[in-house]
N, C-alpha and C positions, 0 to 999 in steps of 0.2 A: 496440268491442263495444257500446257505449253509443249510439254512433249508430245502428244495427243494433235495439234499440230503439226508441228514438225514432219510426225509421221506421215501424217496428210498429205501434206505438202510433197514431200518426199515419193511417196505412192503414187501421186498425179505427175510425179517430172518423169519415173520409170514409164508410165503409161504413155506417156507424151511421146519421150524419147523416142520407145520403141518402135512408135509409128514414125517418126521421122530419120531412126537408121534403115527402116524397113526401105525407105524410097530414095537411099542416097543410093546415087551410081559409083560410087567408091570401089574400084578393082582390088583397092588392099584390102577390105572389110569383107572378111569370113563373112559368108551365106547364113552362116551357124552362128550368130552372133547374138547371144543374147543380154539382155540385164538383171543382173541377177540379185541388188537392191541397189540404194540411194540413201547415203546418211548425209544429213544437212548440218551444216554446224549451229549453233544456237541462234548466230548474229545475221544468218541467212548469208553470209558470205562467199561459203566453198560447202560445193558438194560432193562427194566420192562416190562416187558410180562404181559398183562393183560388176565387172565384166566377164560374162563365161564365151571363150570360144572354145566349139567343142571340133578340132581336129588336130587330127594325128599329128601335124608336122609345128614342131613346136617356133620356127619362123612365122611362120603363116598367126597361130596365136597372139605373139608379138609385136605383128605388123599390124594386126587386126586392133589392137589395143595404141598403138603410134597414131595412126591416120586416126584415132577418134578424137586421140589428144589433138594432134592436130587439126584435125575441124572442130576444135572444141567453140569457135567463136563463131562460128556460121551454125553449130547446134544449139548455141545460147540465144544467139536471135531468131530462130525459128522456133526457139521453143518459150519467148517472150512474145514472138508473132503469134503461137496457140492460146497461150496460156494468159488469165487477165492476173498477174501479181506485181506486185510494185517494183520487188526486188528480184533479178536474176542473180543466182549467185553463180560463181568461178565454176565453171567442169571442171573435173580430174577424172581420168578414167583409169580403173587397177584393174588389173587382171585377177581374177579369181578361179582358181582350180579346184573348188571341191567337187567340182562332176567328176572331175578326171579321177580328182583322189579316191570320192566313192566308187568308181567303176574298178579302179585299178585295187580295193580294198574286197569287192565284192567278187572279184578273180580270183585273189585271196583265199576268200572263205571257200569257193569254191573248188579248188585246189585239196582244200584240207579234207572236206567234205565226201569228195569223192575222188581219191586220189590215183593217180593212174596204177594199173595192173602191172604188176612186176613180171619178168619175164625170167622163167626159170628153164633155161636150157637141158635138166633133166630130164 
């Protein structure tokens, strides 16, 4: 039952969030920036934000995940100023790559799939 919250809870901070990274004016925060979950730890204390930015230049992904850490305290109070719950817990933001990894796995397959024409100079 309690996990069943959690989740809840969790789901309404990604929602939250995403509307308050959408309206930061933050030059390091990829355009491309999304949230891709929120695990809340049991005691409501830290939550892990799993982070997708999806571009090319792998600084730019990095940077984009630094400035969030770093605004992590002007995100907690604005997302204590949306949200009515007693307890804000700690941001942490990770970066997560499974876009990239599917896309660059789905190149892959594709590769195999249809593989380029050999060229036979006879």
């Amino acid at each position: 039952m309690a996990n069943v919250r959690y989740s809840r809870i969790g789901e309404e901070i990604k929602k939250v969030l995403s509307e308050i990274i959408r309206e930061l004016k933050d030059p390091r925060i990829s355009s491309m920036t999304t949230i891709m979950s929120v695990d809340i730890s049991s005691d409501l204390n830290l939550a892990k934000i799993k982070v997708s930015v999806y571009d090319q230049n792998e600084q730019a992904r990095s940077d984009s995940v630094l400035a969030l850490n770093h605004a992590a305290g002007f995100l907690s109070r604005e997302l204590g100023r949306r949200m009515e719950i007693r307890r804000l817990p700690q941001l942490r933001f990770i970066l997560d790559n499974t876009i990239e990894y599917s896309v660059h796995i789905s190149k892959i397959i594709n590769e195999i799939n249809h593989p380029k024409e050999e060229r036979s100079d006879e």
